[in-house]
C-alpha positions as CSV (number, residue, x, y, z in Angstrom):
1,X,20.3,-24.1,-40.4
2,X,20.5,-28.0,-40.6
3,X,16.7,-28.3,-41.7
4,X,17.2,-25.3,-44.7
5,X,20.3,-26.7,-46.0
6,X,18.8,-30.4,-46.1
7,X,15.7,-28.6,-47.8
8,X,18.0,-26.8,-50.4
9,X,19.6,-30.5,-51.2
10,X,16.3,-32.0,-51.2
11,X,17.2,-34.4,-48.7
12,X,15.8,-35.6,-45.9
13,X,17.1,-37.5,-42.6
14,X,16.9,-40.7,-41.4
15,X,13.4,-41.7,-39.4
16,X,15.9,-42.1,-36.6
17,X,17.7,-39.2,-36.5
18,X,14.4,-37.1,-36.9
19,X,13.0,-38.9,-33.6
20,X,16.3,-38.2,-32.1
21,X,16.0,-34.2,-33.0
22,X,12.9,-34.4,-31.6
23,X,14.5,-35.5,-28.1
24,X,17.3,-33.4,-28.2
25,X,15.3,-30.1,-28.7
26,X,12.4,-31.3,-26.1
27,X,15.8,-31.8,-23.7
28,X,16.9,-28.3,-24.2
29,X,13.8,-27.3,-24.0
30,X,13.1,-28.5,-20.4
31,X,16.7,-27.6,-18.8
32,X,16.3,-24.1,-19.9
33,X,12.5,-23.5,-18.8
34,X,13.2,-24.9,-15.4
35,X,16.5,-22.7,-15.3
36,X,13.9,-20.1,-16.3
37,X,10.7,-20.8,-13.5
38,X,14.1,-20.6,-10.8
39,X,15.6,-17.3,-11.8
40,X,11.7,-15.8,-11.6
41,X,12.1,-17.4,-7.8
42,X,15.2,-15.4,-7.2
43,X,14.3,-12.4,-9.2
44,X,11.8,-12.4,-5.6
45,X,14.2,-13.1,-3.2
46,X,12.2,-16.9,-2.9
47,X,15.2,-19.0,-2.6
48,X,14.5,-22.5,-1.8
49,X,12.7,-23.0,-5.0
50,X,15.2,-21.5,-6.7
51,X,18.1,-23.7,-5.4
52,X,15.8,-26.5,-6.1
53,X,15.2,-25.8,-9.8
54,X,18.8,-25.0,-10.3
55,X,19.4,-28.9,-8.6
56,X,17.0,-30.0,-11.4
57,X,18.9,-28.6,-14.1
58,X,22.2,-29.6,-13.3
59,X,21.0,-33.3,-12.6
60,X,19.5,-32.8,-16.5
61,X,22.8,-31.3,-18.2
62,X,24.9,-33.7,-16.2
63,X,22.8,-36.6,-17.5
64,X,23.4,-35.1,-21.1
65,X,26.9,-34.5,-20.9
66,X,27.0,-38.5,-20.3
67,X,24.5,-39.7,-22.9
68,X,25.6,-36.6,-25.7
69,X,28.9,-35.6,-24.3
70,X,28.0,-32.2,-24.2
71,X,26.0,-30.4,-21.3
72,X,24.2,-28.0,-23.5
73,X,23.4,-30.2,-26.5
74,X,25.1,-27.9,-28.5
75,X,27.0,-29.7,-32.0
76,X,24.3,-32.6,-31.7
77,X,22.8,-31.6,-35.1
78,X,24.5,-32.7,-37.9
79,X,23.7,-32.0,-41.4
80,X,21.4,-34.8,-42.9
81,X,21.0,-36.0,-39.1
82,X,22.8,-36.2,-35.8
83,X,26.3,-36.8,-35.0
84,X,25.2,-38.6,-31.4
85,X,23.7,-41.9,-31.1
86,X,21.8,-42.8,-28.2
87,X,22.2,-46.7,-26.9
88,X,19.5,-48.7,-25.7
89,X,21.2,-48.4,-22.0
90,X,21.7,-44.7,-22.2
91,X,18.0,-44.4,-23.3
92,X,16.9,-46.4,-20.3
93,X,18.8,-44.2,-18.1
94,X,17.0,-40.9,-19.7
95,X,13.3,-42.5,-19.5
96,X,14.0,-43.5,-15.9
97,X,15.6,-40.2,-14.7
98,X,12.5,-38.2,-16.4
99,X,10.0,-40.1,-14.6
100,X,11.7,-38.9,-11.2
101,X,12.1,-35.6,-12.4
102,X,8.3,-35.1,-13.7
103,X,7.5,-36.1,-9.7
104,X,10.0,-33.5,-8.7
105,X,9.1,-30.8,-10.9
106,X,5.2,-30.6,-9.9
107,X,6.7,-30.5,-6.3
108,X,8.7,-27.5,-7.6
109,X,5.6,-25.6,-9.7
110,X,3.1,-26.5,-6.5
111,X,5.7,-24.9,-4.2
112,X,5.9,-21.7,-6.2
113,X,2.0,-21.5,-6.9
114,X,1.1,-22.3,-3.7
115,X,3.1,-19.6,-1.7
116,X,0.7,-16.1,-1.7
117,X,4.0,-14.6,-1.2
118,X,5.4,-15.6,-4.7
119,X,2.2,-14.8,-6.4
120,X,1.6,-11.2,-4.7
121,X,4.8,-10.6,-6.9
122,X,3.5,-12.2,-10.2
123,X,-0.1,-11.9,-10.5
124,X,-0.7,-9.1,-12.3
125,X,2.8,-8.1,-13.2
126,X,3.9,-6.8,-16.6
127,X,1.3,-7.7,-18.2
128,X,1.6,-7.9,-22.3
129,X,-2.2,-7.4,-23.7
130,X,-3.3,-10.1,-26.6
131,X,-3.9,-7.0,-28.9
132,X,-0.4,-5.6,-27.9
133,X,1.5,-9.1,-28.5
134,X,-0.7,-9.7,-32.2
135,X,0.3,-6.1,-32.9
136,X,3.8,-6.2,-32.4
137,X,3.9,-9.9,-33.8
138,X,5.4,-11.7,-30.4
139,X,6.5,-15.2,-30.7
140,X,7.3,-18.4,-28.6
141,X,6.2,-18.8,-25.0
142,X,5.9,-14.9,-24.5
143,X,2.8,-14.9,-27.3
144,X,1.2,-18.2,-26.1
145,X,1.5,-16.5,-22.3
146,X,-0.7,-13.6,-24.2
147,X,-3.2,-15.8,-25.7
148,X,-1.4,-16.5,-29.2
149,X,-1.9,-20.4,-30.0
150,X,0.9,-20.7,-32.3
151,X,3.6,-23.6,-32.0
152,X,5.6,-24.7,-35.3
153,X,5.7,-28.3,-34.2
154,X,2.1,-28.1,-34.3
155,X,1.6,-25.6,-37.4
156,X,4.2,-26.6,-39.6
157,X,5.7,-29.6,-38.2
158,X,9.0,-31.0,-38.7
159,X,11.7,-33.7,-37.6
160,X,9.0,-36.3,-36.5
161,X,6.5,-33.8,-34.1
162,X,4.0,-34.9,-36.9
163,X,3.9,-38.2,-35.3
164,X,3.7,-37.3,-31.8
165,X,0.8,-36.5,-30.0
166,X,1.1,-33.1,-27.5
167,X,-0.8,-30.0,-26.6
168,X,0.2,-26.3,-27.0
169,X,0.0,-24.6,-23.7
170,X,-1.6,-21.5,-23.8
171,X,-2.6,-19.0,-21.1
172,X,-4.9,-16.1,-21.5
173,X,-3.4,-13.5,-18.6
174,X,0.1,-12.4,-20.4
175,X,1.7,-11.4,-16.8
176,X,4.4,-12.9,-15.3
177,X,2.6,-15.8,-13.6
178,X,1.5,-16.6,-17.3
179,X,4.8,-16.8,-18.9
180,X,5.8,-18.9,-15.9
181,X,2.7,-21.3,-16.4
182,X,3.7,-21.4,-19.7
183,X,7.3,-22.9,-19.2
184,X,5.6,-25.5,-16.6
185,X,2.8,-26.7,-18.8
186,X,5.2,-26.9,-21.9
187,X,7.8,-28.7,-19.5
188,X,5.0,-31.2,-18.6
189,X,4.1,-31.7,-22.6
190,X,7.8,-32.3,-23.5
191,X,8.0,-35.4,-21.1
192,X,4.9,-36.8,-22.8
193,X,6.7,-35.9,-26.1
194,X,10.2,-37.2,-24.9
195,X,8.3,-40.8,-23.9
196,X,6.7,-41.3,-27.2
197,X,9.8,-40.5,-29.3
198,X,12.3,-42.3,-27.1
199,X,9.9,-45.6,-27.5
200,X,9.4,-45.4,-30.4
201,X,12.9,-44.9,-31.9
202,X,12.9,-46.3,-35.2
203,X,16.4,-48.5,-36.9
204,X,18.0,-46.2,-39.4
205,X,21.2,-45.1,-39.7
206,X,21.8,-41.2,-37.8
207,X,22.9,-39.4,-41.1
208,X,22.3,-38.8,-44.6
209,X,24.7,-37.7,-47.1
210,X,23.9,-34.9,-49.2
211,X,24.8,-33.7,-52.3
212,X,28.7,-32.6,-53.3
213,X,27.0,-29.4,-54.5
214,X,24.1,-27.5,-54.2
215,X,21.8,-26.3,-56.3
216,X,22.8,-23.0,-58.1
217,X,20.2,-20.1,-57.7
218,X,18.3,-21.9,-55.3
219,X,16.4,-20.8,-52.4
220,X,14.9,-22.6,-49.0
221,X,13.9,-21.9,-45.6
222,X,14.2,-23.9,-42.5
223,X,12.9,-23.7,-39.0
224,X,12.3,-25.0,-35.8
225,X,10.3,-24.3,-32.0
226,X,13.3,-23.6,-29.8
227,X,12.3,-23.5,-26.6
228,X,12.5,-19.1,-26.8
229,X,10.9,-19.8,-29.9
230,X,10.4,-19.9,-33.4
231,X,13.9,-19.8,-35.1
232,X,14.1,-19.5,-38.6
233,X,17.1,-20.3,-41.6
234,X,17.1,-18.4,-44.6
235,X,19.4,-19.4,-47.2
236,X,20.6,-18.5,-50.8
237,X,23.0,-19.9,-53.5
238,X,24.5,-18.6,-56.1
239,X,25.8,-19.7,-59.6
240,X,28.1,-22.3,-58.4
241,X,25.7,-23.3,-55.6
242,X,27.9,-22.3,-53.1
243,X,25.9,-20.2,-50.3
244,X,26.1,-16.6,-50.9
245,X,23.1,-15.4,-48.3
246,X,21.9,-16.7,-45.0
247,X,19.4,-14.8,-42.7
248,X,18.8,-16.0,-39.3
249,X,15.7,-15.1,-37.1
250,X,16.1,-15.1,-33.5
251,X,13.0,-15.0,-31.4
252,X,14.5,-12.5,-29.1
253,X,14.3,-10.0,-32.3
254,X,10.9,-10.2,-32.3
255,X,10.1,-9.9,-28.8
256,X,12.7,-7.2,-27.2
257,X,9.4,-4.8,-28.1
258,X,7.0,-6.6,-25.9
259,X,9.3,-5.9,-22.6
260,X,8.8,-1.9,-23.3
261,X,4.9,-2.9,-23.2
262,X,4.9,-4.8,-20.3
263,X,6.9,-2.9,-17.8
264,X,5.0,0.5,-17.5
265,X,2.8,0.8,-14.9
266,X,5.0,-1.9,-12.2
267,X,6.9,-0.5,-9.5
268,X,10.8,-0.6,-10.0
269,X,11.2,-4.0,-8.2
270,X,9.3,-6.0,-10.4
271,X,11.4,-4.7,-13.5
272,X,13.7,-7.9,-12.8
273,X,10.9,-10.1,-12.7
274,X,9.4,-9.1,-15.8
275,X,12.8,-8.9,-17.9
276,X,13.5,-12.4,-16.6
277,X,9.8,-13.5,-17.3
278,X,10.4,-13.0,-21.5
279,X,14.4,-14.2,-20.8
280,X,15.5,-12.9,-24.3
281,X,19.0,-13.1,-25.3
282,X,21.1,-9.8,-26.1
283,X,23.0,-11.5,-28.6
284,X,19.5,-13.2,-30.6
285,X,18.6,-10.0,-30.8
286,X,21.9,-8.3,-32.3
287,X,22.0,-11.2,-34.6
């Protein structure tokens, strides 16, 4: 919403507070797809790893709810920046806590890969076709599990991924295991992202201020890769530039389709796995 109202005003944010978007949505990113890889675990009764992951995650909020004051990262985003700052100490803490946690997460993933156990479950299991995810035009980590190599930090970029340097993580099998090596593989890539932006954090100040008024009859679009996905901001003005439409796109609307293509054929126990596997939310998709 931020980036379409800024786009409307015609202003842009501070180099700053564009790095520190960066970090905040990279954060989010990682604390949910961990949260994610442990549910799979439980979804198969494999508890250990899925305790561990859930210890992972509440280390990372915990450390957010110190540097952000909020757990979730939720009212971070201001328009025409951020509203938190992040000190010099506080950035030293996060660098130095995500170099332990990339050591502990591999532990997690090889844990998980490495059990035939775990992988009897996954290999193979609700599989969504690259024809069948292009067809019913699938976004986020459940296309790029399918074979789709689309990312909007990439694509379109914006904030400052334009001057980072990362891979989009793509698998080829669109099962389970591959929506799961997904997450890990884009977990890995957001701690090379999170490195480069946090050393590289330029002086600026966090916010701009934008116009008193917008303009009338005026038109823009703004969007983002959440960590479901591609979430898009839609918004209109009117005569007296006051906002008179806004249409928000939730990645779970467009991919609520591709769990009716990938559950036929499983047995009734994996139906868990696979719902949890695509993780959409309810409420996204109710908008």
């Amino acid at each position: 919403f931020a980036h379409a109202i800024e786009r409307l005003a015609g202003c842009e944010p501070p180099p700053r507070a564009r790095h520190l978007r960066v970090v905040l949505l990279e954060l989010e990113r990682i604390y949910n797809h961990i949260a994610d890889i442990g549910a799979i675990a439980t979804d198969v009764a494999f508890t250990v790893p899925a305790a561990q992951a859930q210890l992972l995650r509440e280390r990372l909020v915990s450390l957010y709810e110190r540097l952000f004051g909020t757990r979730l990262l939720r009212g971070t985003v201001a328009l025409g920046g951020v509203k938190r700052e992040l000190s010099a100490a506080g950035r030293d803490e996060l660098l130095s806590h995500l170099r332990r946690l990339e050591s502990e997460f591999d532990s997690l993933v090889t844990l998980l890969i490495d059990s035939g156990s775990f992988t009897d479950r996954i290999d193979g299991t609700g599989i969504l076709t690259l024809d069948a995810a292009r067809d019913l035009g699938v976004v986020g980590l459940a296309a790029r599990a399918s074979g789709l190599d689309e990312d909007l930090r990439r694509d379109h970029p914006h904030d400052a991924y334009a001057s980072l340097r990362f891979e989009v993580p793509v698998e080829e099998g669109g099962d389970v295991r591959a929506r799961l090596m997904v997450r890990a593989r884009e977990v890995e890539q957001a701690l090379s992202i999170l490195k480069q932006a946090l050393e590289s954090l330029p002086d600026s100040p966090l916010v701009v201020r934008l116009p008193s008024q917008l303009p009338a009859f005026s038109a823009a679009l703004g969007w983002a890769e959440g960590w479901r996905g591609p979430c898009l901001h839609w918004v209109e003005t009117d005569a007296e530039g006051c906002l008179t439409r806004v249409k928000v796109t939730d990645p779970s609307s467009k991919n609520l389709p591709a769990v009716v293509q990938a559950v036929p054929g499983n047995i009734i126990p994996d139906f868990p796995v696979i719902n949890k596997s695509f993780n959409l939310s309810y409420s996204g998709n109710d908008r």
